[in-house]
BADREN-752692 format. One line per 3 residues: number of its first residue (from 1); their letters; for each residue x, y, z of C-alpha. Coordinates in steps of 0.02 Angstrom, whole numbers, padded with zeros to 5 digits. Layout:
BEGIN
NUM = A = X/Y/Z ~ ...
***
This chain:
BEGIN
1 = XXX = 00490/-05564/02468 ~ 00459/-05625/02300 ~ 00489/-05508/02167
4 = XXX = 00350/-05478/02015 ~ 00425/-05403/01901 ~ 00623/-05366/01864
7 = XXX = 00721/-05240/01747 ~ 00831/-05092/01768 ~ 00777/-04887/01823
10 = XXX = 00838/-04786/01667 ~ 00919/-04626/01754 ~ 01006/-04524/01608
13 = XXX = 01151/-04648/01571 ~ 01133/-04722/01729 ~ 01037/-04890/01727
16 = XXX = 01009/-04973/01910 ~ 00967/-05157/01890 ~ 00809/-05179/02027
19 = XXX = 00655/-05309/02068 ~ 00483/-05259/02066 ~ 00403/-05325/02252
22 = XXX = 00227/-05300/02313 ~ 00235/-05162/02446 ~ 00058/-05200/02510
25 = XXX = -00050/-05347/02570 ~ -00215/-05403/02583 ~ -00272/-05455/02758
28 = XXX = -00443/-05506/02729 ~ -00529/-05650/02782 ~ -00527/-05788/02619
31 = XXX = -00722/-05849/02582 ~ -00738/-06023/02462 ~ -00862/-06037/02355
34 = XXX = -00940/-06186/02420 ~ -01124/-06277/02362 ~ -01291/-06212/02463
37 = XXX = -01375/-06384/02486 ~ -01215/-06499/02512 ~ -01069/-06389/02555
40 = XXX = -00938/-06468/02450 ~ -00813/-06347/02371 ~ -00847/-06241/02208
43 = XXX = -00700/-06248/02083 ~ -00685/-06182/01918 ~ -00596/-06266/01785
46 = XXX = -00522/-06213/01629 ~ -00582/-06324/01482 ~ -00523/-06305/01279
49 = XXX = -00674/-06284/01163 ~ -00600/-06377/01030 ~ -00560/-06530/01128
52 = XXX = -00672/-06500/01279 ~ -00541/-06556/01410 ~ -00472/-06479/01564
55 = XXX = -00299/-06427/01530 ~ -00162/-06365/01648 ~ -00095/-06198/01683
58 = XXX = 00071/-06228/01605 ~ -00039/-06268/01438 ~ -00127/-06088/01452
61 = XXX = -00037/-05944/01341 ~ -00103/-05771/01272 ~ -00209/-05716/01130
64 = XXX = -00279/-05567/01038 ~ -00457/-05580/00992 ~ -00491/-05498/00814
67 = XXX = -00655/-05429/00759 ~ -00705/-05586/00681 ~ -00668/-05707/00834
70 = XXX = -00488/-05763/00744 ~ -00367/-05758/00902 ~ -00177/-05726/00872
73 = XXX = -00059/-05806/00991 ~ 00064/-05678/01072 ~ 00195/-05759/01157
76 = XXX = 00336/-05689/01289 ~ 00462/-05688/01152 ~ 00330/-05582/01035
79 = XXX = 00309/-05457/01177 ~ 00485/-05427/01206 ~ 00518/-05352/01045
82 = XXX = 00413/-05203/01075 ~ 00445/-05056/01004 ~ 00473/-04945/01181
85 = XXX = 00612/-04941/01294 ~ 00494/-04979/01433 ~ 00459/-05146/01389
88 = XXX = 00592/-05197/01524 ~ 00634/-05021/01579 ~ 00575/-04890/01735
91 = XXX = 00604/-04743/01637 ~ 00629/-04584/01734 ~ 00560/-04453/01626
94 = XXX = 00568/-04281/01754 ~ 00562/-04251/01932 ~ 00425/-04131/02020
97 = XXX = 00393/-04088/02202 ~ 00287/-04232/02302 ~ 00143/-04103/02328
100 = XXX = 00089/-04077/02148 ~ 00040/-04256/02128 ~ -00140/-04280/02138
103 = XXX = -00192/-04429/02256 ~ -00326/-04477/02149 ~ -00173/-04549/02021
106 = XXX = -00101/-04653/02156 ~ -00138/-04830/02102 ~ -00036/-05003/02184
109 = XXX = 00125/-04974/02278 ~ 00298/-05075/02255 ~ 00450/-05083/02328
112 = XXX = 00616/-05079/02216 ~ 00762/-05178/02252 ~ 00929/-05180/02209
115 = XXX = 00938/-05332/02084 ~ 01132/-05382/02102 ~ 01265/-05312/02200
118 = XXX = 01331/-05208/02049 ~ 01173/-05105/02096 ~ 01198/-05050/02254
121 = XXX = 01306/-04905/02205 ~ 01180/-04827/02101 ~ 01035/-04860/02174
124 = XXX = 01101/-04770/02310 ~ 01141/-04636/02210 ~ 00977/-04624/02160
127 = XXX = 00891/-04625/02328 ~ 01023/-04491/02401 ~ 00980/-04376/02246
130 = XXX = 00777/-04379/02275 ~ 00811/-04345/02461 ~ 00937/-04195/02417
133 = XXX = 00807/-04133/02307 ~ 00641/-04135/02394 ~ 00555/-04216/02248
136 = XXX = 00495/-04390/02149 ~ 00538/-04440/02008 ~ 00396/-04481/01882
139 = XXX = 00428/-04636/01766 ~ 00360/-04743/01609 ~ 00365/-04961/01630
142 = XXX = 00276/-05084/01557 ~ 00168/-05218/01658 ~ 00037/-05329/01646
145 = XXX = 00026/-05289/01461 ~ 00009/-05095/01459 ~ 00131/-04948/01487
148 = XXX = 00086/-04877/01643 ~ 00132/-04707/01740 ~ 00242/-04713/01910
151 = XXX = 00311/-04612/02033 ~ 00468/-04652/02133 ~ 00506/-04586/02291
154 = XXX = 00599/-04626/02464 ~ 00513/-04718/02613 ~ 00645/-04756/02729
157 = XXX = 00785/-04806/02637 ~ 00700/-04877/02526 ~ 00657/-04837/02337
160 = XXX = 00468/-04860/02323 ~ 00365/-04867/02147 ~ 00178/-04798/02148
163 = XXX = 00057/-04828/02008 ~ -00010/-04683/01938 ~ -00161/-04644/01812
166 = XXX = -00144/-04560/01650 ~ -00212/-04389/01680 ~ -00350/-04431/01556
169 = XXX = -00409/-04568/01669 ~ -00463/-04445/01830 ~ -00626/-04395/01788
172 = XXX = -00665/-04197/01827 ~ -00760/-04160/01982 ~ -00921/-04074/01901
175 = XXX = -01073/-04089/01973 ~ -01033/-04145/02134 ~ -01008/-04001/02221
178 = XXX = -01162/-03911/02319 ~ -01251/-03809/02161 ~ -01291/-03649/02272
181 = XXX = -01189/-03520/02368 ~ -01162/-03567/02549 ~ -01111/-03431/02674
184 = XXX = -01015/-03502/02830 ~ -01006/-03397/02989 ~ -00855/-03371/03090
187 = XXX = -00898/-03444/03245 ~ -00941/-03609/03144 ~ -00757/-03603/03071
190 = XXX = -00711/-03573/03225 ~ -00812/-03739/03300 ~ -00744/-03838/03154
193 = XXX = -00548/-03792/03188 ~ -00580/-03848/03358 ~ -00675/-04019/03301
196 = XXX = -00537/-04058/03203 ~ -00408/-04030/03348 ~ -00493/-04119/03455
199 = XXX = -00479/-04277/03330 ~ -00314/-04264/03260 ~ -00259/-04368/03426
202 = XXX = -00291/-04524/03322 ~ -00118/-04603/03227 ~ -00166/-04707/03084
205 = XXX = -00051/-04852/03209 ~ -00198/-04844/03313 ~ -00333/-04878/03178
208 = XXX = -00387/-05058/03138 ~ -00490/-05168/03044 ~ -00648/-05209/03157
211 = XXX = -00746/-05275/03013 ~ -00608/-05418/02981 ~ -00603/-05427/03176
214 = XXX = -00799/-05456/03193 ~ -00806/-05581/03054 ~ -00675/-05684/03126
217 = XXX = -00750/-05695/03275 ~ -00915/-05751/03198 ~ -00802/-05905/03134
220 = XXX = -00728/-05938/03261 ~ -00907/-05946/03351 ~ -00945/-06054/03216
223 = XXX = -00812/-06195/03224 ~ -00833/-06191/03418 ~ -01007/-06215/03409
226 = XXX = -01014/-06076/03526 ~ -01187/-05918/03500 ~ -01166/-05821/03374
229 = XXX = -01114/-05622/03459 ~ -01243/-05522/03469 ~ -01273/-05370/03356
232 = XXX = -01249/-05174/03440 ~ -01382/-05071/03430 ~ -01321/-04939/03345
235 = XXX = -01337/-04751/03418 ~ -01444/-04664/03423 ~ -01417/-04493/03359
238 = XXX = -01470/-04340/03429 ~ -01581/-04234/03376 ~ -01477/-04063/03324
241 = XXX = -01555/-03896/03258 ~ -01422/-03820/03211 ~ -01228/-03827/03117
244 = XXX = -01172/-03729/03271 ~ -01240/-03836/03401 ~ -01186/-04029/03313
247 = XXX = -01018/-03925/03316 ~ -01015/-03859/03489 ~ -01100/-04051/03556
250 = XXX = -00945/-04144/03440 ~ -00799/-04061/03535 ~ -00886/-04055/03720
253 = XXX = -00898/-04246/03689 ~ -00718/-04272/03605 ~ -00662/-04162/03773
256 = XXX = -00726/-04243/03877 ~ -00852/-04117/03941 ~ -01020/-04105/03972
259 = XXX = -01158/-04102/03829 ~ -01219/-03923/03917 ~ -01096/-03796/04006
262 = XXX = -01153/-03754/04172 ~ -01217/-03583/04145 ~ -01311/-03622/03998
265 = XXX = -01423/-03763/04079 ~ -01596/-03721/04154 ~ -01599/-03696/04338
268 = XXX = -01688/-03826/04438 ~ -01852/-03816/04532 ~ -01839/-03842/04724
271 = XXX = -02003/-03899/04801 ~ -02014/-03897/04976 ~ -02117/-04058/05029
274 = XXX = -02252/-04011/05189 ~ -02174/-04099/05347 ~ -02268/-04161/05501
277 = XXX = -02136/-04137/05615 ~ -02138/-03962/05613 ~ -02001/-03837/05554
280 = XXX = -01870/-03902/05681 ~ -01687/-03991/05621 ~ -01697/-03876/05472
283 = XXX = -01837/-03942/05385 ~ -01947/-03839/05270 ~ -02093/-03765/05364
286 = XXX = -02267/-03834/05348 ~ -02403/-03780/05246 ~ -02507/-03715/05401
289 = XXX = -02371/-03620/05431 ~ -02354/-03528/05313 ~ -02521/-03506/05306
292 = XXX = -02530/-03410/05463 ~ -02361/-03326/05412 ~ -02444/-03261/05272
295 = XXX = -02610/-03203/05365 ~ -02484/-03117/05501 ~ -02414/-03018/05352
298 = XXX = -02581/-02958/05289 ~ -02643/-02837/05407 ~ -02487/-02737/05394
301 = XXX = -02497/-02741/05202 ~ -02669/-02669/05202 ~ -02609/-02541/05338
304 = XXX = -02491/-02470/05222 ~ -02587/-02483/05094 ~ -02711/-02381/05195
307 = XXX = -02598/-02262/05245 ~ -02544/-02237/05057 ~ -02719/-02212/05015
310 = XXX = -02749/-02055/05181 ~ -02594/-01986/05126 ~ -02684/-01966/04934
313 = XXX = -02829/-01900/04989 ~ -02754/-01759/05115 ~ -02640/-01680/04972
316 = XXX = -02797/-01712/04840 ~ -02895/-01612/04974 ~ -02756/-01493/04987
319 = XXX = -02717/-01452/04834 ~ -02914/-01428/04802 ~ -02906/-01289/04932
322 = XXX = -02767/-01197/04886 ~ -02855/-01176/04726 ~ -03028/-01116/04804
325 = XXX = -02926/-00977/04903 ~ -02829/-00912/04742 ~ -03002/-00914/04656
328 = XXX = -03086/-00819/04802 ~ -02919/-00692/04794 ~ -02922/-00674/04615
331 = XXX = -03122/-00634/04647 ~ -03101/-00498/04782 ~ -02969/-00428/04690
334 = XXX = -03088/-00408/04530 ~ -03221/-00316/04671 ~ -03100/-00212/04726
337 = XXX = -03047/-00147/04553 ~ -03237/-00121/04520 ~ -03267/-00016/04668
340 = XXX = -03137/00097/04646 ~ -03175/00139/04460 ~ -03353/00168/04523
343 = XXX = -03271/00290/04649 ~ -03159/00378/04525 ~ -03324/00397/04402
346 = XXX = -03431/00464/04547 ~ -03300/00595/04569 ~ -03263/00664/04428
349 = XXX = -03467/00686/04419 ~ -03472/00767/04575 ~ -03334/00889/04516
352 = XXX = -03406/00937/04351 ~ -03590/00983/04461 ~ -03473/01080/04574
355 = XXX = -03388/01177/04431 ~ -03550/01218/04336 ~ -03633/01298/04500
358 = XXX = -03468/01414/04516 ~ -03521/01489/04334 ~ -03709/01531/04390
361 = XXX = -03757/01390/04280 ~ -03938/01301/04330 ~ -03979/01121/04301
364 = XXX = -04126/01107/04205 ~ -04193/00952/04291 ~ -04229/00953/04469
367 = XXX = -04220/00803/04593 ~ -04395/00746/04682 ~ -04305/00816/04853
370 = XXX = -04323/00988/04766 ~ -04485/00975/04693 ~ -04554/00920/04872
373 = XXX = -04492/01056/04954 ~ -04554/01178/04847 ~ -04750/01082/04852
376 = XXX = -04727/01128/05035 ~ -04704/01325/05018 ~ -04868/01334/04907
379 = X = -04988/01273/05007
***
């Protein structure tokens, strides 16, 4: 691989000569700018203003641009005297643990290699000490004009050089964030564990670029002469009222299972179809059937519900005599008690006549039996 850039790693008084090599690569499908009406190719050329000519690339240097338009010519040799050590220099300035690097920083990712064979010993050194130590090393260079920020750290057995932004340059996450309070429930942290179980199967080995894919096959349709693929309808979603039930649909469908369980989906109506063959061979019987099966069954309901009815109306009856006779008890007993204080009054009369006689007493009124008796004598 070609190398980009090349200096040394500055390690305390260690100094490991390496070569800066693109660690990535773009595998996307290269578009020309080519002209509408004609198709012939677009290419942009690089023309001086003061002698409006094309010139070469090997012509073509750096400038600075002052306020006025006046541009300064900076040359290699003018940018090697800068005043940093990291003008040609990866200089390791502390190591931290991996985990307290935000991935937001990480920019473009190089490999570094040993330069000469003098640096084999030391880069090794290097790469032994960040794998003793759990950690990456964080490091000033210069490229492409500008100091930058990097982290080193071990990928296989190689040393490996990540671009990082200044902390300044990671913008603060305000505002983005949902403004008002959100209360989850259990059961939907539950669901969401399981989601997420259910597609952690996936290794990033097994993910691909489809949209590179499709486009190349739209080319290749194209120089062949072949149709064009057709488009996919894209799915369409379902229609979900709830958090809980997207949730509980996602993993049934990541599992494999169906969209309903078994005890949760609506029994089914069975509707027995009228035969003309009768009710033999285990068909369903006929409507006339059960017609008359039903008019057979009537006569005994109204029976009982006869019977139910007689049964009422005896205790009703019953009960309405049993209170007659306690009334006509309760009546005679009254009678009774009336006669015999009559009695007991009529007695104690009779006794106080009988005791008033005995003492030569004489009533003063006498009864008509007395006074008719006495009419007799006289005449």
């Amino acid at each position: 691989m070609r190398s980009i850039w090349n200096g040394v790693i500055s390690f305390g008084l260690v100094r490991v000569p390496i070569k800066l090599v693109n660690a990535t690569e773009s595998h996307s499908v290269p578009f020309r700018e080519i002209h509408t009406e004609d198709g012939g190719r677009i290419r942009h050329r690089k023309f001086c203003e003061l002698e409006d000519r094309e010139v070469a690339a090997q012509e073509i240097s750096r400038g600075y641009e002052e306020a006025d338009g006046t541009i300064i010519p900076i040359t290699d040799e003018d940018l090697a005297h800068l005043p940093i050590p990291t003008a040609r220099t990866i200089e390791i300035v502390t190591f931290v643990p991996e985990d307290s690097i935000d991935p937001l920083q990480l920019g473009a990712a190089y490999y570094l290699a040993a330069g000469r064979a003098p640096a084999a010993r030391p880069y090794t050194l290097l790469r032994e000490t960040l794998k003793r130590g759990n950690r990456v090393a964080i490091a000033k260079f210069a490229l492409r004009g500008r100091e930058r920020l990097g982290m080193l750290r071990v990928v296989g057995e190689a040393i490996t050089l990540h671009g990082l932004l200044w902390p300044d340059e990671v913008r603060a996450p305000e505002g983005i964030a949902p403004a008002a309070d959100v209360t989850l429930h259990d059961k939907e942290l539950r669901l969401a564990d399981a989601l997420m179980d259910a597609l952690s199967g996936v290794g990033l080995e097994d993910l691909r670029d489809e949209y590179r894919e499709a486009v190349e096959q739209v080319v290749a349709a194209k120089i062949s002469g072949e149709a064009l693929p057709e488009v996919p309808e894209p799915e369409r979603g379902v229609e979900v009222l709830d958090l809980t039930t997207a949730l509980e649909r996602s993993v049934r469908a990541l599992r494999g299972e169906p969209a309903e369980p078994e005890a949760e989906r609506p029994p089914r109506r069975r509707t027995s179809r009228p035969s003309s063959k009768g009710t033999g061979g285990g068909k369903s019987p006929s409507t006339t059937e059960r017609k008359k099966t039903s008019s057979a069954r009537e006569p005994a309901t109204r029976t009982s519900r006869s019977g139910k009815n007689t049964t009422a109306k005896n205790t009703t009856a019953k009960n309405t005599t049993a209170k007659n006779t306690t009334a006509k008890r309760t009546t005679a007993k009254r009678t009774t008690a009336k006669r015999t204080t009559a009695k007991r009054t009529t007695a104690k009369s009779t006794t106080g006549s009988a005791a008033e006689g005995a003492a030569g007493k004489t009533p003063s009124k006498k009864t008509p039996a007395t006074r008719t008796a006495s009419r007799k004598r006289s005449a």
